[in-house]
C-alpha positions as YAML, in Angstrom:
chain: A
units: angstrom
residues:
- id: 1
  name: UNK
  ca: [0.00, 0.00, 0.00]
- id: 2
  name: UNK
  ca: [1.25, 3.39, -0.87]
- id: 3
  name: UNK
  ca: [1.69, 5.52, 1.73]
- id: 4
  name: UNK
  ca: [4.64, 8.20, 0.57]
- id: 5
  name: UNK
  ca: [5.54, 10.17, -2.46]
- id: 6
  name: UNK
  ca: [7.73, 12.48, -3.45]
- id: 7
  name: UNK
  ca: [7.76, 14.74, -5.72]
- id: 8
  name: UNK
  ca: [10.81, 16.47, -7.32]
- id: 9
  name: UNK
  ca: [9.87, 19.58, -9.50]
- id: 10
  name: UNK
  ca: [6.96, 21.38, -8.28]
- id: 11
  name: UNK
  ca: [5.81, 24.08, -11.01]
- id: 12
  name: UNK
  ca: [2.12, 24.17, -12.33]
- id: 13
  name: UNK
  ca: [2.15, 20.59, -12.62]
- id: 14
  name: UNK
  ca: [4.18, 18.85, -9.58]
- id: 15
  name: UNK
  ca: [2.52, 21.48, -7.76]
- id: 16
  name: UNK
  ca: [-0.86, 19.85, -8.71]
- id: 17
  name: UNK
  ca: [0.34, 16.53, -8.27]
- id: 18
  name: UNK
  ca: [1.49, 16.77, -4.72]
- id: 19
  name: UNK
  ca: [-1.01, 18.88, -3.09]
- id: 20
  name: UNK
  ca: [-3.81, 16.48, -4.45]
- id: 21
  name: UNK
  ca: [-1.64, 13.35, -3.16]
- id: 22
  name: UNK
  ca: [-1.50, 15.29, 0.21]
- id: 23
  name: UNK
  ca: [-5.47, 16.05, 0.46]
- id: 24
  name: UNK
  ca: [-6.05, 12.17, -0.32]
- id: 25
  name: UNK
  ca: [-4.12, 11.40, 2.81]
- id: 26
  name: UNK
  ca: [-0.66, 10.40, 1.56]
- id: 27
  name: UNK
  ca: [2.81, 12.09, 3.27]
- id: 28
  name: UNK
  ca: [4.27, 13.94, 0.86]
- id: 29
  name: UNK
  ca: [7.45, 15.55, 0.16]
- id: 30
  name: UNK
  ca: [7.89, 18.53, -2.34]
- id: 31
  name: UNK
  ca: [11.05, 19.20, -4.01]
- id: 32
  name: UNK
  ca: [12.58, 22.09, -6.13]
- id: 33
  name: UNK
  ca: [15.54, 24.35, -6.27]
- id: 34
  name: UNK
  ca: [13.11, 26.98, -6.56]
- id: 35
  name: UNK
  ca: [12.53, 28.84, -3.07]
- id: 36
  name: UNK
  ca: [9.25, 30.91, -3.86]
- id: 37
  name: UNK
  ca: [7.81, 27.52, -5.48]
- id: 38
  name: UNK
  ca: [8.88, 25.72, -2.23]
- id: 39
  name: UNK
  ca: [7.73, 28.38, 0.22]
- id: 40
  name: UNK
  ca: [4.11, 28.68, -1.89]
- id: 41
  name: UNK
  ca: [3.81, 24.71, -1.27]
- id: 42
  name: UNK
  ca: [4.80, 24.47, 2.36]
- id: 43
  name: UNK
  ca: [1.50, 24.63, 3.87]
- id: 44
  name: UNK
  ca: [-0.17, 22.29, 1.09]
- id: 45
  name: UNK
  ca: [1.93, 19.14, 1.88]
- id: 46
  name: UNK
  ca: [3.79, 16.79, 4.46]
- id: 47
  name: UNK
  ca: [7.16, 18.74, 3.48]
- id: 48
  name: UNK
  ca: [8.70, 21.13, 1.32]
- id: 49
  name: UNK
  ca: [12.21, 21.32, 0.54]
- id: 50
  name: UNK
  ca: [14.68, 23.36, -1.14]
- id: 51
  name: UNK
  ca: [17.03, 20.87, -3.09]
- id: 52
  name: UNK
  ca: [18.39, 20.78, -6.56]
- id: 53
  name: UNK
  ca: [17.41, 17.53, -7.74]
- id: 54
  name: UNK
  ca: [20.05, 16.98, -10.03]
- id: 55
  name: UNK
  ca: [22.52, 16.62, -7.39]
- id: 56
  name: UNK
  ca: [22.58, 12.73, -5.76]
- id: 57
  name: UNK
  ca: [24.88, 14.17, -2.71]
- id: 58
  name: UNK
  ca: [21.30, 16.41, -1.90]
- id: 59
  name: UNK
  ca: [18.93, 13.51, -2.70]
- id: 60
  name: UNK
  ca: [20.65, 11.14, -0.46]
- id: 61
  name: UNK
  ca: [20.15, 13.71, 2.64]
- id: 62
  name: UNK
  ca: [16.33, 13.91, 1.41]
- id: 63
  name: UNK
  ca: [16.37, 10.06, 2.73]
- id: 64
  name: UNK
  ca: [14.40, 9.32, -1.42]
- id: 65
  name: UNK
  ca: [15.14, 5.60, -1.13]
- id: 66
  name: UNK
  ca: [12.27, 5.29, 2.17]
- id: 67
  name: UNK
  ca: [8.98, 6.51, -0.05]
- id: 68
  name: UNK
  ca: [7.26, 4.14, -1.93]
- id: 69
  name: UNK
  ca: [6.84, 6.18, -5.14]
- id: 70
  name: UNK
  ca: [9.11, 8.99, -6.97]
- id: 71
  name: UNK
  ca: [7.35, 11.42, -9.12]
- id: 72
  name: UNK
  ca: [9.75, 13.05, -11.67]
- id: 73
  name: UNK
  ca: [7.60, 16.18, -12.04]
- id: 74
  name: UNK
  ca: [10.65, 18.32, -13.79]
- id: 75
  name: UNK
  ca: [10.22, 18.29, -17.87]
- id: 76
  name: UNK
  ca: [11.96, 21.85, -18.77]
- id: 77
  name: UNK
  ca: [16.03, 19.85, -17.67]
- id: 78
  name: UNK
  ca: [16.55, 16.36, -19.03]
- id: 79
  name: UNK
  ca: [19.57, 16.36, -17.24]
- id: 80
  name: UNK
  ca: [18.00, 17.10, -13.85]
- id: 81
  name: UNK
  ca: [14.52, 14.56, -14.73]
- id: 82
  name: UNK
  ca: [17.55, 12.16, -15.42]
- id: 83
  name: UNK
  ca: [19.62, 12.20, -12.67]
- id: 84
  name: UNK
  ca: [16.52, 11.93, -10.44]
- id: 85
  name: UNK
  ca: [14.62, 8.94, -12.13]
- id: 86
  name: UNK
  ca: [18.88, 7.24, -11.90]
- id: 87
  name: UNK
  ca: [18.84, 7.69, -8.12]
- id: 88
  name: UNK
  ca: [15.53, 6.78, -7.68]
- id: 89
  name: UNK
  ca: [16.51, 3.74, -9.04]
- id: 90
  name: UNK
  ca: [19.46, 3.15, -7.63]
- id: 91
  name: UNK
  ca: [17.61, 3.28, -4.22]
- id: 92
  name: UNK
  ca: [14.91, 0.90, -5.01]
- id: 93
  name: UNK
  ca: [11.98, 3.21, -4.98]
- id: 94
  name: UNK
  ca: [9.11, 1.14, -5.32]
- id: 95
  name: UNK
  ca: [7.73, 3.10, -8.14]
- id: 96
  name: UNK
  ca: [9.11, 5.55, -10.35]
- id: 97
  name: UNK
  ca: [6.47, 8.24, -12.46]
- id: 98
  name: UNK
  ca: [8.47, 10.18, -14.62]
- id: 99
  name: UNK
  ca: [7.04, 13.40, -16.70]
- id: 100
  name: UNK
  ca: [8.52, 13.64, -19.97]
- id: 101
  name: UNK
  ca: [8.03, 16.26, -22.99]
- id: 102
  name: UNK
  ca: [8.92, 14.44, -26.27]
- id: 103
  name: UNK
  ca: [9.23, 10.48, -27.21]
- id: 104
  name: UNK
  ca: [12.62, 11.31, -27.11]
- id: 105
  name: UNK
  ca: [13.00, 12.23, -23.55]
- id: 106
  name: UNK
  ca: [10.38, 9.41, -23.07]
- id: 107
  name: UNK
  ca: [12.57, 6.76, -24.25]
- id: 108
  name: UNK
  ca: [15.18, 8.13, -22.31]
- id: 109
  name: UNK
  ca: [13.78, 7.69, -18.75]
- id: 110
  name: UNK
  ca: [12.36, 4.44, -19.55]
- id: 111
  name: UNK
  ca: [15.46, 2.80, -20.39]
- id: 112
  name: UNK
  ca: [17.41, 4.18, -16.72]
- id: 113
  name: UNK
  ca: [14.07, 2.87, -14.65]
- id: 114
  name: UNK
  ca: [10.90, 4.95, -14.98]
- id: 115
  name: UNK
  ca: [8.33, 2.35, -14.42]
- id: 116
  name: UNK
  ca: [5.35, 4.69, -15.97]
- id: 117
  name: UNK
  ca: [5.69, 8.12, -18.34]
- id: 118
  name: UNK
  ca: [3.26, 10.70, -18.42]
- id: 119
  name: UNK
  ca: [2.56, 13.58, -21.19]
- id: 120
  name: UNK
  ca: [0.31, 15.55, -19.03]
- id: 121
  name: UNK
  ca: [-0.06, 18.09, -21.78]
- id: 122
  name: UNK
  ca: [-0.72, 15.52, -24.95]
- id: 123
  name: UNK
  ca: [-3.06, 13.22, -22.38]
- id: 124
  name: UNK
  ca: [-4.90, 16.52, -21.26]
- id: 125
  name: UNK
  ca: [-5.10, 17.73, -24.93]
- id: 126
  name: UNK
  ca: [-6.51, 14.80, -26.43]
- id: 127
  name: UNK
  ca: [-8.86, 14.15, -23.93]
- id: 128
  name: UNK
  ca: [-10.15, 17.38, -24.62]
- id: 129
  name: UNK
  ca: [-9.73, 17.80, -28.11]
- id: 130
  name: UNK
  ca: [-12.54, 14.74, -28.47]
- id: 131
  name: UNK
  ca: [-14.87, 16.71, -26.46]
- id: 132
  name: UNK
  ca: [-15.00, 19.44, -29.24]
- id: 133
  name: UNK
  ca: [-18.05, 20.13, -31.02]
- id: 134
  name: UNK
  ca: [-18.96, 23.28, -33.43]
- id: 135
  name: UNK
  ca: [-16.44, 25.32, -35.25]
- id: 136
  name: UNK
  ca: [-16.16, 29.18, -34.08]
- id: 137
  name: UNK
  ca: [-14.18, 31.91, -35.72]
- id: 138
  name: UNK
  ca: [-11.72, 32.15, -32.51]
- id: 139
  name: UNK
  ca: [-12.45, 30.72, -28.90]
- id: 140
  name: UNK
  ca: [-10.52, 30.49, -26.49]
- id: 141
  name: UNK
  ca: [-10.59, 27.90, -23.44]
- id: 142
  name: UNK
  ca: [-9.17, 27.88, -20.00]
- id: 143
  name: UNK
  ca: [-9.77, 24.50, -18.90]
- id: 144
  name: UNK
  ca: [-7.38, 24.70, -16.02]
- id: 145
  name: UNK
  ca: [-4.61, 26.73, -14.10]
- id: 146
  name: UNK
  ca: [-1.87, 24.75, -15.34]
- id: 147
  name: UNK
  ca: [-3.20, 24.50, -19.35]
- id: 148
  name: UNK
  ca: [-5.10, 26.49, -22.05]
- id: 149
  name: UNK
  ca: [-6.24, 25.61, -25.63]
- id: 150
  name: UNK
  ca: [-6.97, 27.73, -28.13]
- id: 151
  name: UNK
  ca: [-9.53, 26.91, -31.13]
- id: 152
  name: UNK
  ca: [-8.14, 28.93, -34.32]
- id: 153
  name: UNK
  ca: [-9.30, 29.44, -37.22]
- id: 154
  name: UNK
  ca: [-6.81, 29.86, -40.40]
- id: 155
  name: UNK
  ca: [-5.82, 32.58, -41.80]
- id: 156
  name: UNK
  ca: [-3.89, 33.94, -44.52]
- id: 157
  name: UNK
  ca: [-0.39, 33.29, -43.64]
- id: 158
  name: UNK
  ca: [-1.39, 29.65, -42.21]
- id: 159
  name: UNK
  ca: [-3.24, 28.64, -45.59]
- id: 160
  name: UNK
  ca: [-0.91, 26.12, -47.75]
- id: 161
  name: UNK
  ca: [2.06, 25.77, -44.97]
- id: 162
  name: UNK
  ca: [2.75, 22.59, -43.16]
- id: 163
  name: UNK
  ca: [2.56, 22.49, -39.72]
- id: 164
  name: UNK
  ca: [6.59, 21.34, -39.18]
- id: 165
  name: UNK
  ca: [7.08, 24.34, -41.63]
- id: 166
  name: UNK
  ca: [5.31, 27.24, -39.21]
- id: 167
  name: UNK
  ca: [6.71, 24.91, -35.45]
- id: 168
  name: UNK
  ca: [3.93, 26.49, -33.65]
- id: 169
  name: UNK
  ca: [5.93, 24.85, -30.41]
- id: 170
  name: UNK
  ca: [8.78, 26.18, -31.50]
- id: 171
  name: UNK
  ca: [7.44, 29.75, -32.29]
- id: 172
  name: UNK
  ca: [4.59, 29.80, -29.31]
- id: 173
  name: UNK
  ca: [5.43, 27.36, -27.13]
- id: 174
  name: UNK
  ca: [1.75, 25.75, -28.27]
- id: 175
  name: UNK
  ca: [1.14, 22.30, -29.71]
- id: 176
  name: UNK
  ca: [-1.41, 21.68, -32.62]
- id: 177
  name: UNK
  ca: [-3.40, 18.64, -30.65]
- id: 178
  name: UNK
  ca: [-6.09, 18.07, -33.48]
- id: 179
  name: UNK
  ca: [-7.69, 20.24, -36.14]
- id: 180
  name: UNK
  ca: [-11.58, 20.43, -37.99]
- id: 181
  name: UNK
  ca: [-11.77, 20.40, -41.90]
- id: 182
  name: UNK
  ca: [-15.12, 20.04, -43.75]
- id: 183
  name: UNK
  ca: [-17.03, 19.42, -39.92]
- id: 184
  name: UNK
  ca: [-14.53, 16.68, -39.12]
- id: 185
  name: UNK
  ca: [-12.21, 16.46, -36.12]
- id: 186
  name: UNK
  ca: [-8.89, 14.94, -36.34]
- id: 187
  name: UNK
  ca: [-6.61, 14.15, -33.93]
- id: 188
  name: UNK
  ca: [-2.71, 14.82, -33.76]
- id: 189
  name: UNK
  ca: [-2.11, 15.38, -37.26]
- id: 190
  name: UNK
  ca: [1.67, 15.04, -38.97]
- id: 191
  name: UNK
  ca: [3.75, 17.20, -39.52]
- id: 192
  name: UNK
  ca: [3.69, 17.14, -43.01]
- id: 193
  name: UNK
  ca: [-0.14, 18.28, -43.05]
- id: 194
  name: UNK
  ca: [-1.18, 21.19, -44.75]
- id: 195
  name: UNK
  ca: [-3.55, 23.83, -43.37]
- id: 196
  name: UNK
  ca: [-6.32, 24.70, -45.91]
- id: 197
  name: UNK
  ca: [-8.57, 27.67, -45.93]
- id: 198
  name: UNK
  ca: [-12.00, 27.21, -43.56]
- id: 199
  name: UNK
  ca: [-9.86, 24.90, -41.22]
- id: 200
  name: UNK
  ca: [-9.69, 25.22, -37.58]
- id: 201
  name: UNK
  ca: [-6.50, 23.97, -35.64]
- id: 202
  name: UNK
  ca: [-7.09, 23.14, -31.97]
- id: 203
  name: UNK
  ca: [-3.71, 24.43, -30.20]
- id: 204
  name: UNK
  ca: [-2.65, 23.48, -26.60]
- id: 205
  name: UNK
  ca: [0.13, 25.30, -23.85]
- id: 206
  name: UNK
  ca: [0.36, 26.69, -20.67]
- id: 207
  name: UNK
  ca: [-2.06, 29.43, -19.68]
- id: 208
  name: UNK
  ca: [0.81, 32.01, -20.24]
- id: 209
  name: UNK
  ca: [1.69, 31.17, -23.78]
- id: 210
  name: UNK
  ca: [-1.99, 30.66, -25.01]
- id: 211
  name: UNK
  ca: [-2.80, 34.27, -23.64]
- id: 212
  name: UNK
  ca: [0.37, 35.47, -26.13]
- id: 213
  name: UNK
  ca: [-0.86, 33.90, -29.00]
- id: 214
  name: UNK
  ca: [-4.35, 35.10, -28.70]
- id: 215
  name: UNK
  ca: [-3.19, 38.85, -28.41]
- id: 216
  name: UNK
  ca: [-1.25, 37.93, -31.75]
- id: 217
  name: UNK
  ca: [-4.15, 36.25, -33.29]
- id: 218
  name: UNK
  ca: [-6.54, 38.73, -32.48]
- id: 219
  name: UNK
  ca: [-4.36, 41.41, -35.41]
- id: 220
  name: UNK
  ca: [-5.70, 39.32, -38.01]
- id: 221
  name: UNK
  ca: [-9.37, 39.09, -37.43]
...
């Protein structure tokens, strides 16, 4: 029986993770380098420490190796998400939950001893994305604190490019989770796909990002 986690990385979505673990009864531990993130989560869960959690000598002092389950909540440092899932590892955590941000990174942490991966914001976005229904000129969601999607329509200097060709994740920091052509809705479309006039691509980041693109979107209507 699971009885303590902890959790190394606590932005929008360790944050989420831990305090929800704490209100279900479970002892938690939050981790981060970050002070203000640490001091914000302090009253929300068992612990809160200060700790960079790509350094083993400070992960051995955190005692990691006597909770049952590791959450690697860090995706922005590969090196740091690395290091952490290694010692976790290394000190027989029972089980090891790793976020990760491309199949890349995925691949990675599941060959040094992740035992599950999570894409919080491709699970989130196509969860939503099949809830979708109508097509509107430009709305804009905010389905949570942590994540926002945006429902665009195409416009001129999106019509005929591919969507490797504009990087919207690149450029925005958004990800194109599914898009409508002739009243159909299709899910995490290639690359190579082409944006045609009267389609609508269904776009999903963090809160911040989606607010930018809006404001950028909204010269064009």
């Amino acid at each position: 029986m699971i009885k303590s986690v902890i959790v190394l990385g606590i932005g929008r979505f360790g944050e989420r993770v831990a305090t929800k673990l704490f209100e279900d009864g479970l002892e938690v531990m939050a981790v981060d380098k970050n002070y203000d993130l640490v001091q914000n989560i302090s009253g929300k869960v068992t612990s809160a420490v200060q700790c960079d959690i790509a350094n083993d000598k400070a992960l051995e002092e955190l005692g990691m190796g006597n909770f049952d389950v590791a959450v690697i909540a860090t995706g922005e440092s590969l090196e740091a998400s690395m290091a952490a899932t290694l010692f976790a590892k290394d000190h027989n955590v029972e089980k090891i939950i790793a976020k990760a941000t491309s199949t890349n990174h995925a691949r990675i942490l599941k060959k040094i001893g992740a035992d599950q991966i999570i894409f919080p914001e491709i699970d989130m976005g196509e969860k939503l994305a099949r809830s979708i229904a109508g097509s509107n000129l430009l709305q804009f969601f905010h389905f949570s604190d942590d994540y926002s999607m945006i429902e665009l329509k195409a416009y001129d200097e999106l019509v005929g490019r591919s969507l490797k060709e504009i990087d919207f994740r690149k450029k925005y920091k958004m990800m194109v989770i599914a898009y409508k052509r002739d009243g159909e809705l299709i899910i995490n479309p290639e690359a190579n796909w082409k944006i045609e006039k009267d389609d609508t691509l269904v776009l999903l980041g963090d809160s911040d990002h989606a607010d930018k693109l809006q404001k950028e979107v909204d010269r064009y209507k």
